[in-house]
MIDO-248315 format. One line per field, with one value per residue: x, y, z of N, C-alpha, C, O, CB in turn; residue in three letters; residue number from 1. Coordinates in nm, 3 decimals. Atoms other than C-alpha are relative to their C-alpha. Glycine has a CB too. Example, Ala and Ser with C-alpha at 12.3 -4.5 7.8 and 13.67 -1.06 7.14 Angstrom:
2
n.X (0.089,-0.082)
n.Y (-0.119,-0.119)
n.Z (0.000,-0.006)
ca.X (1.230,1.367)
ca.Y (-0.450,-0.106)
ca.Z (0.780,0.714)
c.X (0.090,-0.077)
c.Y (0.120,0.109)
c.Z (0.000,0.073)
o.X (0.194,-0.026)
o.Y (0.118,0.220)
o.Z (0.066,0.090)
cb.X (-0.099,0.041)
cb.Y (0.003,0.046)
cb.Z (0.125,-0.142)
vovo (ALA,SER)
bati (1,2)
% end
This chain:
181
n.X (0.063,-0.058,0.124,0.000,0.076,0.057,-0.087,0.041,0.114,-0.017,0.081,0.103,0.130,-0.123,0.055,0.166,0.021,-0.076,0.022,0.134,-0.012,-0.037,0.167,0.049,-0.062,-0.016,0.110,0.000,-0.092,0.053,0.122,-0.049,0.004,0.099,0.094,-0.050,0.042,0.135,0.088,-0.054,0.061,0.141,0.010,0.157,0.034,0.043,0.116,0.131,0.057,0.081,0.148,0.078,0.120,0.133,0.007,0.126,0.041,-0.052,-0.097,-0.064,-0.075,-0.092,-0.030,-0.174,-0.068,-0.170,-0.045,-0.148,-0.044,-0.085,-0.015,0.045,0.107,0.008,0.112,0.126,0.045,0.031,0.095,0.088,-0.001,0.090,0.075,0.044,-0.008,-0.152,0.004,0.032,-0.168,-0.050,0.052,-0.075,-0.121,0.068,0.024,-0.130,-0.069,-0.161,-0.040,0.023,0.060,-0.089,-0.112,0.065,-0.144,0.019,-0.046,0.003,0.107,0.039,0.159,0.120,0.118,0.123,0.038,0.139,-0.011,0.172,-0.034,0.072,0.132,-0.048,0.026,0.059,0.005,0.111,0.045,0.128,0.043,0.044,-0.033,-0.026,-0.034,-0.004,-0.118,0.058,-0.157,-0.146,0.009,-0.052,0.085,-0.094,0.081,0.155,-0.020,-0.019,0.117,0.053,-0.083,-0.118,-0.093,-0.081,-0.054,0.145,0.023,0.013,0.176,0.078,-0.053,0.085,0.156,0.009,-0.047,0.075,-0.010,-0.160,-0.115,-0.121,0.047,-0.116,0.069,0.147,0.040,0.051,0.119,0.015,0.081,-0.083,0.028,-0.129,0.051)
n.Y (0.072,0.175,0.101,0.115,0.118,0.065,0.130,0.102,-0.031,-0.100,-0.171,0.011,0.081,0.218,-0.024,0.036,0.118,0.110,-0.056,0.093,0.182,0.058,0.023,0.088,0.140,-0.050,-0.010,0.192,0.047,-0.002,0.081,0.170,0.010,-0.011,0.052,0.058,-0.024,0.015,0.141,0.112,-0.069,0.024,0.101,0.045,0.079,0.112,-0.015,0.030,-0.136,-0.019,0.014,-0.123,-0.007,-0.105,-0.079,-0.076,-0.095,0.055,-0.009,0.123,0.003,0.116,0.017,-0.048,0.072,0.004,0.105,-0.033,-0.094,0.123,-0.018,-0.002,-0.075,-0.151,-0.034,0.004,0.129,0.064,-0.098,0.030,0.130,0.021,-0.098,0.015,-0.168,-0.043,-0.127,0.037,0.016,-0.144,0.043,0.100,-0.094,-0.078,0.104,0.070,-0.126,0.005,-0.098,0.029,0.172,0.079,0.152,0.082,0.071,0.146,0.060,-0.117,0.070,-0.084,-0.007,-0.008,-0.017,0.072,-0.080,0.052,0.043,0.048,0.091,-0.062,0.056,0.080,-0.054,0.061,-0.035,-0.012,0.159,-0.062,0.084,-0.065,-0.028,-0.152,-0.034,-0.142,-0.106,-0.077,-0.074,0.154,0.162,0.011,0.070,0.106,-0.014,0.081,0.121,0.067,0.045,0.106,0.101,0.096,0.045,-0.063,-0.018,0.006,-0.146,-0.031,0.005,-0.116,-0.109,0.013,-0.023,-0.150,-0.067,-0.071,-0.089,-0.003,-0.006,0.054,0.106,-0.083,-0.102,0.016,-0.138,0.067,-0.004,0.064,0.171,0.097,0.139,0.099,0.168)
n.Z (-0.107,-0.065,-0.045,-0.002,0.046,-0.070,-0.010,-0.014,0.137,0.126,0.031,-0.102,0.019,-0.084,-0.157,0.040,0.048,-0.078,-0.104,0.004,-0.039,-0.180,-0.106,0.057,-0.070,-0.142,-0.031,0.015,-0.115,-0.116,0.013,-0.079,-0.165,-0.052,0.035,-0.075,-0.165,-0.007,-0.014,-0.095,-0.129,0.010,-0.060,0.000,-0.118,0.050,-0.096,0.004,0.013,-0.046,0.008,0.061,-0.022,0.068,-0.096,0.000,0.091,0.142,0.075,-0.037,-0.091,0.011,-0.129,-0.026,-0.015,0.056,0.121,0.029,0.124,0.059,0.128,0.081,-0.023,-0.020,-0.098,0.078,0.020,-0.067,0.003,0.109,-0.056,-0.102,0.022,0.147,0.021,-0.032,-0.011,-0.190,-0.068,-0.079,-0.179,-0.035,-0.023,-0.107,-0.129,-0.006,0.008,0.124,0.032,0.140,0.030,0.086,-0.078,-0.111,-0.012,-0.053,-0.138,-0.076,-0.048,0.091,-0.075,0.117,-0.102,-0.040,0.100,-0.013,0.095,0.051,0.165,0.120,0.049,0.163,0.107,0.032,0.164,0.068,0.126,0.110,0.006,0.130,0.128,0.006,-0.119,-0.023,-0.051,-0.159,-0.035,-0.021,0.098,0.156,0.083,-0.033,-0.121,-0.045,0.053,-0.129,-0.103,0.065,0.051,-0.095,0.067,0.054,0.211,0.092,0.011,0.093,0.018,-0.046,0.065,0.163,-0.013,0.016,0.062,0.022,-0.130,-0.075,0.128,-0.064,-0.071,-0.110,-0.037,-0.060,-0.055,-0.122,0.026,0.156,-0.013,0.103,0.027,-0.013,0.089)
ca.X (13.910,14.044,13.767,13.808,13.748,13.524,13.730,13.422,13.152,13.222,12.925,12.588,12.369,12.618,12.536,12.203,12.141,12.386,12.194,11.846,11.934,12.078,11.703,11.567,11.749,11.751,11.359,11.349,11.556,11.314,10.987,11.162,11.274,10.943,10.721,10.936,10.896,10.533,10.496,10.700,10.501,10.176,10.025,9.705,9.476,9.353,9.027,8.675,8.436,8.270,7.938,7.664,7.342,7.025,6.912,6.571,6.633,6.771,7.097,7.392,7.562,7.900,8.078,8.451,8.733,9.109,9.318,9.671,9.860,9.963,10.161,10.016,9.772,9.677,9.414,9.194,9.243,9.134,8.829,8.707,8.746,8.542,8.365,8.268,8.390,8.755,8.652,8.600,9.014,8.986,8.816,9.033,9.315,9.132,9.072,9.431,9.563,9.836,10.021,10.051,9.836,10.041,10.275,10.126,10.394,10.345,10.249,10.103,9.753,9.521,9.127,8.837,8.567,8.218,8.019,7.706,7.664,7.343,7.274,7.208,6.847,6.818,6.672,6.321,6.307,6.037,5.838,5.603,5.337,5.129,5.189,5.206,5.445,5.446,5.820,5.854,6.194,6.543,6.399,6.578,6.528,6.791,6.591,6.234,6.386,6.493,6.205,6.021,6.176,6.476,6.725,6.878,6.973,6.605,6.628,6.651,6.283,6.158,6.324,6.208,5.843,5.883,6.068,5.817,5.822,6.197,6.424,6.718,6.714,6.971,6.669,6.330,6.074,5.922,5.516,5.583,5.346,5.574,5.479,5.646,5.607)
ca.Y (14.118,13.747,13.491,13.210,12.871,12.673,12.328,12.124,12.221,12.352,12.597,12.657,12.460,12.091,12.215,12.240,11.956,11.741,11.926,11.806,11.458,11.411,11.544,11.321,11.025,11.138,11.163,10.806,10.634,10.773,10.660,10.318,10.353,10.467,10.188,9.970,10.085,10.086,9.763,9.664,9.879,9.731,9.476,9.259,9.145,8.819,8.749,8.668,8.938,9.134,9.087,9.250,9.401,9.564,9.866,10.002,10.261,9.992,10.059,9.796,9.793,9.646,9.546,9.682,9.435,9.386,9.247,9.193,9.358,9.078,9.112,9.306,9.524,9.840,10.081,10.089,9.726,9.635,9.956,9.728,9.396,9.448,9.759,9.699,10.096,10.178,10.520,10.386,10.390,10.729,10.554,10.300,10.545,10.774,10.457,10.369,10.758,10.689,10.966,10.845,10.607,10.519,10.289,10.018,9.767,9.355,9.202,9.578,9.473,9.727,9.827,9.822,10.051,9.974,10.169,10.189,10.134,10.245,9.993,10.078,10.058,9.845,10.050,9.902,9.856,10.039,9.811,9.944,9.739,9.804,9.897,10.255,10.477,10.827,11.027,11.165,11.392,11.160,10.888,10.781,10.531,10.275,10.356,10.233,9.954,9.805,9.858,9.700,9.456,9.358,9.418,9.778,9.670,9.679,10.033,9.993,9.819,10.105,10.342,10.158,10.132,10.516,10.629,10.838,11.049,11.038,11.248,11.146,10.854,11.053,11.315,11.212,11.487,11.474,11.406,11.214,10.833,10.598,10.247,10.002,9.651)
ca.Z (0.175,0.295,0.265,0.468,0.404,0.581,0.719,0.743,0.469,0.150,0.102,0.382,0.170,0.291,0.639,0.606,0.462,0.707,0.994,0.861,0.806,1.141,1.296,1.029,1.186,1.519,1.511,1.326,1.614,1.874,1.717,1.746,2.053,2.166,1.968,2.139,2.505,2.458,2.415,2.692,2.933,2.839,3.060,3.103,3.388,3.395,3.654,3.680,3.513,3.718,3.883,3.729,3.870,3.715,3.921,3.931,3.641,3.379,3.423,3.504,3.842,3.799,4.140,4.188,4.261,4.255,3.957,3.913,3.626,3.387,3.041,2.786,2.922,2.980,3.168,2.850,2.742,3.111,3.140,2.795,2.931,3.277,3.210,2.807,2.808,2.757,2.821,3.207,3.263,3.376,3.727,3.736,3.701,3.980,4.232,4.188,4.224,3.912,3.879,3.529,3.357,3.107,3.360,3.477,3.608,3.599,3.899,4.036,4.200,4.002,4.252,4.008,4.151,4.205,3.862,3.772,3.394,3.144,2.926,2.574,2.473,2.120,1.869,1.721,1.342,1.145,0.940,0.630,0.556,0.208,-0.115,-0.067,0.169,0.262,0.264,0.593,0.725,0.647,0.444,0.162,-0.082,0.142,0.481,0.345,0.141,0.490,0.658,0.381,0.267,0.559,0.276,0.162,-0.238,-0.281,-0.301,-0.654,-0.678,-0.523,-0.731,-1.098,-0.968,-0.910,-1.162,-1.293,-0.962,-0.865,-1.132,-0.858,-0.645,-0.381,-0.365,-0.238,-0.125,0.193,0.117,-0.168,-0.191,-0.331,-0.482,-0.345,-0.545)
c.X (0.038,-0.170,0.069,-0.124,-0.053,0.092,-0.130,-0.111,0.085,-0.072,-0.147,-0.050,0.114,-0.082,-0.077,-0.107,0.060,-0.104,-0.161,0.016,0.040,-0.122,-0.040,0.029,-0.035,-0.153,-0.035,0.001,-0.115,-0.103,-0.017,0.019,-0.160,-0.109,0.063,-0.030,-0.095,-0.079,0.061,-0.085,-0.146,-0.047,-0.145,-0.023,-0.068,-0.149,-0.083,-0.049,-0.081,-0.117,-0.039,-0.108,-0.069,-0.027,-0.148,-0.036,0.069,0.123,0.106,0.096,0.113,0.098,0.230,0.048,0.199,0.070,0.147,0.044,0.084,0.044,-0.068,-0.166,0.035,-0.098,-0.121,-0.059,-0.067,-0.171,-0.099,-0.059,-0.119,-0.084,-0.054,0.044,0.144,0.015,0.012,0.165,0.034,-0.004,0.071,0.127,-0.013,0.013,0.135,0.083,0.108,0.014,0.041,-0.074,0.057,0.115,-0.059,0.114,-0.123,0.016,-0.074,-0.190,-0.089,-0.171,-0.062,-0.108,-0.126,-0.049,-0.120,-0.006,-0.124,0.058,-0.056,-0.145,-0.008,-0.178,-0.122,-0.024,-0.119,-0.053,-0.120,-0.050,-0.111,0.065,0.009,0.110,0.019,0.149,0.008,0.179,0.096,-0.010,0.102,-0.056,0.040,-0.097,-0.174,0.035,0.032,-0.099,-0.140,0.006,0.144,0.123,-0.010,-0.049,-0.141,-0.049,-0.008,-0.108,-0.096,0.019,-0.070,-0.122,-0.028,0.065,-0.052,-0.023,0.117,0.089,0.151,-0.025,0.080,-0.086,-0.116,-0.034,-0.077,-0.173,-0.006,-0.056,0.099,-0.075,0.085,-0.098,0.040)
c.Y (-0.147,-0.057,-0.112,-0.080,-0.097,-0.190,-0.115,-0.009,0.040,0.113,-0.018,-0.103,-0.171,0.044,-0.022,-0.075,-0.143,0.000,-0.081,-0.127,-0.036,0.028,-0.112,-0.140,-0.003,-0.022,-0.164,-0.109,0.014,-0.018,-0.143,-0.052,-0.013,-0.136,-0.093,-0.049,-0.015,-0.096,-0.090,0.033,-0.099,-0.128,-0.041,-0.097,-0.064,-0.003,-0.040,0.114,0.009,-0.015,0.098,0.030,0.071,0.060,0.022,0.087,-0.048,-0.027,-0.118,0.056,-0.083,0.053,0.006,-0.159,0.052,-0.037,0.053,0.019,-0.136,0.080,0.034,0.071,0.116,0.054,-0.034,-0.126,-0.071,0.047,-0.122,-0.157,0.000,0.103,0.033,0.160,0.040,0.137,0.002,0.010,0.115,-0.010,-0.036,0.073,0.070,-0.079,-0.020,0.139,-0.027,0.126,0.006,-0.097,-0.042,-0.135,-0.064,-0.122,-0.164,-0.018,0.112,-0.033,0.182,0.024,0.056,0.056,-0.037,0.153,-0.030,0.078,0.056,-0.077,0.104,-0.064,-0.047,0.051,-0.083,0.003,0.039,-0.082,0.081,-0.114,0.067,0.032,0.143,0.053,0.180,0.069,0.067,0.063,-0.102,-0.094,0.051,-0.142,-0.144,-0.073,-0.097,-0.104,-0.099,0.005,-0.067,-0.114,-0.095,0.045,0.171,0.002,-0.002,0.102,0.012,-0.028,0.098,0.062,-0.049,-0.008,0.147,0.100,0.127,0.113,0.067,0.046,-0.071,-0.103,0.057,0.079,-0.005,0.121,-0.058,0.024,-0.072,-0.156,0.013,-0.126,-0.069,-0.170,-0.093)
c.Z (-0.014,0.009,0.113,0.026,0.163,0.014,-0.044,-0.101,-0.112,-0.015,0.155,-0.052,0.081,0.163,0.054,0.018,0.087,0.092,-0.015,-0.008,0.059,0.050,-0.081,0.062,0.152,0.020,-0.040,0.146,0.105,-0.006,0.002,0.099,0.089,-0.039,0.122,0.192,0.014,0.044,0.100,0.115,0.031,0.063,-0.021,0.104,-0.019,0.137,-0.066,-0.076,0.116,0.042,-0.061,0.023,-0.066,0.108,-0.088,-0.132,-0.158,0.008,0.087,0.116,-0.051,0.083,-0.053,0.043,-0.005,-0.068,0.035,-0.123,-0.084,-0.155,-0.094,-0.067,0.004,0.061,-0.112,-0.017,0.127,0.016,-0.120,0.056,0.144,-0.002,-0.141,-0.005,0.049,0.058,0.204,0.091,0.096,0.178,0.059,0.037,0.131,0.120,0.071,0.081,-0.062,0.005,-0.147,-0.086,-0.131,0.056,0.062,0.015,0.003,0.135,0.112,-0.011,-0.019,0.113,-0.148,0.061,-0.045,-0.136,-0.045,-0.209,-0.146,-0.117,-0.090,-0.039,-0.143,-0.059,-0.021,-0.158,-0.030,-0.069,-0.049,-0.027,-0.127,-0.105,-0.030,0.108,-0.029,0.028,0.116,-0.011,-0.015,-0.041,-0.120,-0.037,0.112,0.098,-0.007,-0.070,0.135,0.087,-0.049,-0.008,0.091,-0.084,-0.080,-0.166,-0.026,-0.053,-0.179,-0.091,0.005,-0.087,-0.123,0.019,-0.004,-0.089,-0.078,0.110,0.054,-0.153,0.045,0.107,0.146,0.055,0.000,0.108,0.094,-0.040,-0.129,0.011,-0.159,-0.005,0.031,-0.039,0.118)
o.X (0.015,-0.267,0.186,-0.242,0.001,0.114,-0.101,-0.145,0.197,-0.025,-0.144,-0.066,0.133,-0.187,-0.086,-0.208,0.012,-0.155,-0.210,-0.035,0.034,-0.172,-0.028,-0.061,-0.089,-0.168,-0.073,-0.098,-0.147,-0.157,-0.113,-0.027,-0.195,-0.185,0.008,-0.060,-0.109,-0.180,0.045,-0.100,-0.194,0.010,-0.230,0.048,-0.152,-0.167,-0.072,0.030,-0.136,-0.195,0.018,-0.182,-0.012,0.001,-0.176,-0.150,0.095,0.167,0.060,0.172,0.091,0.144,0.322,-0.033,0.270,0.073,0.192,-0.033,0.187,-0.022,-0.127,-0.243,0.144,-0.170,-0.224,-0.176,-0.120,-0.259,-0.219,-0.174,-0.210,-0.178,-0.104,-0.048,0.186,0.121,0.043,0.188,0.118,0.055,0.097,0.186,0.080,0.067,0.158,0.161,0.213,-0.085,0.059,-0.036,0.003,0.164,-0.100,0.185,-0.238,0.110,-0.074,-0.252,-0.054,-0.224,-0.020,-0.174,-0.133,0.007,-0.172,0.031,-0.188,0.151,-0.120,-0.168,0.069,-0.292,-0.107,-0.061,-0.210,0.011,-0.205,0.021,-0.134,0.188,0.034,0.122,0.049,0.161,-0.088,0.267,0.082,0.078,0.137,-0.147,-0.042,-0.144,-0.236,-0.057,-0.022,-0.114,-0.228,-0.071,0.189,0.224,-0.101,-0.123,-0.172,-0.149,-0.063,-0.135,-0.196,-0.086,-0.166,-0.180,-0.119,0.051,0.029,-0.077,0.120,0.123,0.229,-0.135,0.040,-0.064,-0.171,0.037,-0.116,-0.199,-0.095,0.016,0.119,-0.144,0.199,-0.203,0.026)
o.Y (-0.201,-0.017,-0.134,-0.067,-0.116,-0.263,-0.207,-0.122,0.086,0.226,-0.120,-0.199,-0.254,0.001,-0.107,-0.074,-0.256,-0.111,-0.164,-0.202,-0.159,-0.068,-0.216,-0.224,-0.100,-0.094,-0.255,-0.155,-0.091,-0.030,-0.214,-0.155,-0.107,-0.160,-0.095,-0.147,-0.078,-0.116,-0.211,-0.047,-0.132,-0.227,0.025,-0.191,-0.033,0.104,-0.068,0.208,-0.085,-0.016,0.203,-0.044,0.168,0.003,0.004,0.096,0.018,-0.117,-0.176,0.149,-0.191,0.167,-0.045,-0.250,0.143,-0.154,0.158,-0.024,-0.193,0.171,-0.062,0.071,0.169,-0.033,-0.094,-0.159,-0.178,-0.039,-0.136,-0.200,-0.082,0.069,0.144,0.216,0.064,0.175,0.082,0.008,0.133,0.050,0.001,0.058,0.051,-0.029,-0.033,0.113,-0.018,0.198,0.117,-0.214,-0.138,-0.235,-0.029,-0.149,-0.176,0.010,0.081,-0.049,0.284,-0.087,0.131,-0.016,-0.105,0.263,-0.141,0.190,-0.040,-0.081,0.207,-0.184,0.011,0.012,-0.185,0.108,-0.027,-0.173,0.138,-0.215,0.187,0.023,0.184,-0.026,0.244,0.104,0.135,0.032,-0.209,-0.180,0.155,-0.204,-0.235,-0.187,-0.166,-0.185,-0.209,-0.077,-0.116,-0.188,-0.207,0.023,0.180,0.074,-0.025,0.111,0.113,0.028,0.113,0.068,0.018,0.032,0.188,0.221,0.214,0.211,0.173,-0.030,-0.128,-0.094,0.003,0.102,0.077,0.179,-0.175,0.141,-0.065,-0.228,0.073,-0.158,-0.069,-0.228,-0.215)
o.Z (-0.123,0.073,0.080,0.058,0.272,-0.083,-0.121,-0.136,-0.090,-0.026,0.224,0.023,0.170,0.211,0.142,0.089,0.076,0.108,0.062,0.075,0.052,0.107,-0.016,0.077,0.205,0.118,0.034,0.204,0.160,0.104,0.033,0.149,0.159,0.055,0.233,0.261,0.119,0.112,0.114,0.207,0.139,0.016,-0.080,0.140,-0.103,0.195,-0.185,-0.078,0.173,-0.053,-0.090,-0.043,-0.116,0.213,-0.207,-0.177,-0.259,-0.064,0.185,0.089,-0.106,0.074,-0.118,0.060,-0.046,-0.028,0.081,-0.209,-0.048,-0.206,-0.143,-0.163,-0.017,0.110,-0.080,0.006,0.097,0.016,-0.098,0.064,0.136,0.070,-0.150,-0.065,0.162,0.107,0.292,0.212,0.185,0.268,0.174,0.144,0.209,0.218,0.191,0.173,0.002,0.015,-0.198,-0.088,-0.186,0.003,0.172,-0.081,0.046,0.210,0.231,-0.116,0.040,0.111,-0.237,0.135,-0.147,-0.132,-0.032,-0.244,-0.189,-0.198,-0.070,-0.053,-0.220,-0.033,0.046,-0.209,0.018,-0.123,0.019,-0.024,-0.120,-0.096,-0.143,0.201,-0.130,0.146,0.153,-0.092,0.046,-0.034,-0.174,0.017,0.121,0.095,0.074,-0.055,0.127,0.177,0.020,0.053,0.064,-0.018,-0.162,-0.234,-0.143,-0.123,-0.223,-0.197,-0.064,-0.152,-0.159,-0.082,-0.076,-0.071,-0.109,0.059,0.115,-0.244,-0.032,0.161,0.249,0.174,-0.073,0.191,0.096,-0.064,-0.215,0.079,-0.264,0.092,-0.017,-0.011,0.108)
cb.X (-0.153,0.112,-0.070,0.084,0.124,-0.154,0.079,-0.024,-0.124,-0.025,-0.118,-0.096,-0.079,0.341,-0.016,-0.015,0.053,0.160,0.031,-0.086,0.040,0.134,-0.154,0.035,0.176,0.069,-0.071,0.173,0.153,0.014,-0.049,0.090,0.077,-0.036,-0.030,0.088,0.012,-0.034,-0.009,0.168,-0.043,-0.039,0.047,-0.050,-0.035,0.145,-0.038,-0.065,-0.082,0.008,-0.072,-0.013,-0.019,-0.149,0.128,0.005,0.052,-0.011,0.046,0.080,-0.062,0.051,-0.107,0.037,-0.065,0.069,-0.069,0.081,0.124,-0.115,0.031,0.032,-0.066,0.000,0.005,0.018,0.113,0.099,0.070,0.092,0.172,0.054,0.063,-0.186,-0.125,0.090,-0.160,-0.077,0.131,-0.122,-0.090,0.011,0.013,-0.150,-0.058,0.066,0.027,-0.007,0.085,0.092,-0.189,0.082,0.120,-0.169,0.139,0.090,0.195,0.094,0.031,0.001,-0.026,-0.051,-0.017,-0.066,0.081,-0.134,0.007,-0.141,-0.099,0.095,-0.104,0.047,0.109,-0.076,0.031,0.002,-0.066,0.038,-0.030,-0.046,-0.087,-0.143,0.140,-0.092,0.011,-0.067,0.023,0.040,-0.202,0.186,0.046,0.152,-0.021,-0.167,0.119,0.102,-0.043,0.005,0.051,-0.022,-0.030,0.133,0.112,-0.112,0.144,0.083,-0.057,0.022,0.162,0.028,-0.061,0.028,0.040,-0.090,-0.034,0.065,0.036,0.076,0.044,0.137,0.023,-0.013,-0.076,0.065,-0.050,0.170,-0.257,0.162,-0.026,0.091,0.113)
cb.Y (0.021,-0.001,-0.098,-0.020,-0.101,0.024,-0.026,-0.020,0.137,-0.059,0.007,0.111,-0.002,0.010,0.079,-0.022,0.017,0.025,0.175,0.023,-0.089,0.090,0.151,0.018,-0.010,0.169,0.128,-0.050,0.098,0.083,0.030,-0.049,0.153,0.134,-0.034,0.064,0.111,0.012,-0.087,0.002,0.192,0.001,0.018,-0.067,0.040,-0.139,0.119,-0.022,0.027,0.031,-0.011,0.005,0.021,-0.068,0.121,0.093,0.156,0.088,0.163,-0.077,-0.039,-0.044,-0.194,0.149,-0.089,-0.028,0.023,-0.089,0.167,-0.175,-0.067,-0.100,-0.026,0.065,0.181,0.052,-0.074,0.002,0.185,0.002,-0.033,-0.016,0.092,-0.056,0.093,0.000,0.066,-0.226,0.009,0.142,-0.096,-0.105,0.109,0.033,-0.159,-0.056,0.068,-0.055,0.027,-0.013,-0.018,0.115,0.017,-0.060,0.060,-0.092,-0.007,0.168,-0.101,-0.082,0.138,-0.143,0.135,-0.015,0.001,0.100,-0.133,0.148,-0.179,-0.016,0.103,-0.259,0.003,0.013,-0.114,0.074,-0.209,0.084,-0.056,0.095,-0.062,0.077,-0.098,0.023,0.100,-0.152,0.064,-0.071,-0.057,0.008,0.003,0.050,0.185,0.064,0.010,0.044,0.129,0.005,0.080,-0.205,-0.165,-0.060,-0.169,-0.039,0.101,-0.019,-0.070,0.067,0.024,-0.128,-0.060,0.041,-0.071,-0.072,-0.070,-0.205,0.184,0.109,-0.165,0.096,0.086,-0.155,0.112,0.085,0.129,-0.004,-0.036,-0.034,-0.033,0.013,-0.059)
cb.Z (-0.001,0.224,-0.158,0.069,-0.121,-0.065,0.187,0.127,0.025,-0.116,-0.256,0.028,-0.239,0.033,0.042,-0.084,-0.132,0.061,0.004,-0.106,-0.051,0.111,0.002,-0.120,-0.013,0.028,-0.069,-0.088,0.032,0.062,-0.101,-0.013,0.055,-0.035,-0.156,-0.036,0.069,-0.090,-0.142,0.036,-0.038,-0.138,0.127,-0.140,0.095,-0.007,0.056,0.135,-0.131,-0.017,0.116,-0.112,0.095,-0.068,0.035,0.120,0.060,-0.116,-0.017,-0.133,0.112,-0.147,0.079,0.166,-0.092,0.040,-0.192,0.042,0.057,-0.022,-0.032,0.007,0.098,-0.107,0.070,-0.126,-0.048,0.103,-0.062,-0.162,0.044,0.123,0.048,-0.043,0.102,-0.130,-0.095,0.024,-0.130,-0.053,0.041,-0.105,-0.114,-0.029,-0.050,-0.178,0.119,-0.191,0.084,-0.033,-0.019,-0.064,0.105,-0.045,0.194,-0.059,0.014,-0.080,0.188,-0.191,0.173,-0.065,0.044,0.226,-0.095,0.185,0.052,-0.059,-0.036,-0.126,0.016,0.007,-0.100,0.076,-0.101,-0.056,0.088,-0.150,0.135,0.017,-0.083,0.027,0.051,0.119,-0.075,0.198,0.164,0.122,-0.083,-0.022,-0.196,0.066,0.014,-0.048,-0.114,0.066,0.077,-0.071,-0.117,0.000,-0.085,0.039,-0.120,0.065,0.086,-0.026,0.089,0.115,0.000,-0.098,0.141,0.101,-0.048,-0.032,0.100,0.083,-0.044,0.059,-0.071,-0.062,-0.051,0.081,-0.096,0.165,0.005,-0.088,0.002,0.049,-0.111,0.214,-0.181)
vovo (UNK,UNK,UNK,UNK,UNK,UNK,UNK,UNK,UNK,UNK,UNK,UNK,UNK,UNK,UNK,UNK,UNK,UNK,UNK,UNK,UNK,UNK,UNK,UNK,UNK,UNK,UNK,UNK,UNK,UNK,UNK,UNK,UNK,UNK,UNK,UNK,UNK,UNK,UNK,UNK,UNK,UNK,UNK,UNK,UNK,UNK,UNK,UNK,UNK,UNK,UNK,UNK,UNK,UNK,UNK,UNK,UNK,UNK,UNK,UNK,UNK,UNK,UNK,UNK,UNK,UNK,UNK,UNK,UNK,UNK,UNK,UNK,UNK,UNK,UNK,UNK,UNK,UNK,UNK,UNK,UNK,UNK,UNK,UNK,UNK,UNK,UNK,UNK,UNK,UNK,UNK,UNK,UNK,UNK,UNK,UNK,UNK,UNK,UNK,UNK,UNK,UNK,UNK,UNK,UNK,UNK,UNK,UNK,UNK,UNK,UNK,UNK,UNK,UNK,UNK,UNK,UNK,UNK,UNK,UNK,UNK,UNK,UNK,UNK,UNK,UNK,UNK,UNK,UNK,UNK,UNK,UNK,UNK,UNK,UNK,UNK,UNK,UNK,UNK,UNK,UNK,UNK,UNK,UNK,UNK,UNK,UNK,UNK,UNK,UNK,UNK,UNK,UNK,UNK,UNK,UNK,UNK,UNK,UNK,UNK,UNK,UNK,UNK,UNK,UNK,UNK,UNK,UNK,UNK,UNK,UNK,UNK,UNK,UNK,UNK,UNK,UNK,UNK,UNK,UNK,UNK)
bati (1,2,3,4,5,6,7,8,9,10,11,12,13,14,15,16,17,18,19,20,21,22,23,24,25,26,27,28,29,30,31,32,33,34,35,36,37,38,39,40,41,42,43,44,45,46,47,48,49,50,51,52,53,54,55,56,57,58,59,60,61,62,63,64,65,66,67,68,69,70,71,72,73,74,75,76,77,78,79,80,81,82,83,84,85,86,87,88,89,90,91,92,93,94,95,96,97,98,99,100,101,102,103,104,105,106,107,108,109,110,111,112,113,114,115,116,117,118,119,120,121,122,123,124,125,126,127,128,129,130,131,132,133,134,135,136,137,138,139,140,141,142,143,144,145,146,147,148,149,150,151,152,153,154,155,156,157,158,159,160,161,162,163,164,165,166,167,168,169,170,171,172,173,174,175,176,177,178,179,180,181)
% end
């Protein structure tokens, strides 16, 4: 039986090996390419912010408009900018009818619709007051040191006043009166 020789390899493994480090490159090249393009696409609109109304049930009216597409933006970076909610691009995208929202061109006069907003309600801090406190569901040691005290690292006051109670400081029982100094 006649072998022949291969002109351009010597054995499969060369081949192989050529064949993967050309995708290897090849895939390189086009994550460059691509970072590249990205950032040429990306634009930013300049403007007034939005008005902003309160409605009856708390939540924030904020009044549509038109912007032009300046350098360096994008749907999200604009959604964050007049709508505090990048998540809002999808509208903007919608108002506009993009058939892609990834292209937004300089100079391309962008409608902002009219959205109605809830605010976030702000949380009220617990506050312990006394020298005793009762464990309740989800405390830890961190939780009543802050609502003691304003300040977290105190957790470890708590903990040496109770040490006698607490084999782990990670594992407080719910019904347990702690001393707090």
């Amino acid at each position: 039986m006649i072998k022949k020789e291969n002109k351009f390899f010597k054995s499969t493994e060369e081949a192989i090996s050529m064949f993967l480090g050309l995708a290897i490159v090849l895939v390189v090249i086009g994550l460059v390419i691509n970072f590249f393009n990205g950032r040429k696409k990306t634009t930013k609109i300049p403007g007034a912010e939005n008005s902003v109304e309160l409605t009856e049930t708390g939540s924030k009216m904020i009044k549509g408009g038109t912007y032009i597409v300046e350098k360096g933006d994008d749907l999200w970076k604009i959604a964050v900018k007049k709508y505090n909610d990048g998540y809002k691009w999808v509208e903007i995208a919608s108002a506009n009818k993009l058939k892609s929202a990834s292209y937004i061109e300089v100079g391309q006069e962008l409608i902002l619709p009219e959205l109605t907003v809830k605010q976030a309600v702000a949380e009220s801090k617990p506050t312990i007051t006394g020298s005793t406190y009762v464990v309740v569901r989800n405390d830890n040691l961190w939780k009543i040191a802050v609502a003691k005290y304003n300040d977290g690292y105190k957790w470890m006051d708590i903990y040496k006043a109770n040490k006698a109670l607490i084999s782990n400081p990670n594992k407080i029982e719910i019904g347990m009166t702690l001393m707090l100094p």
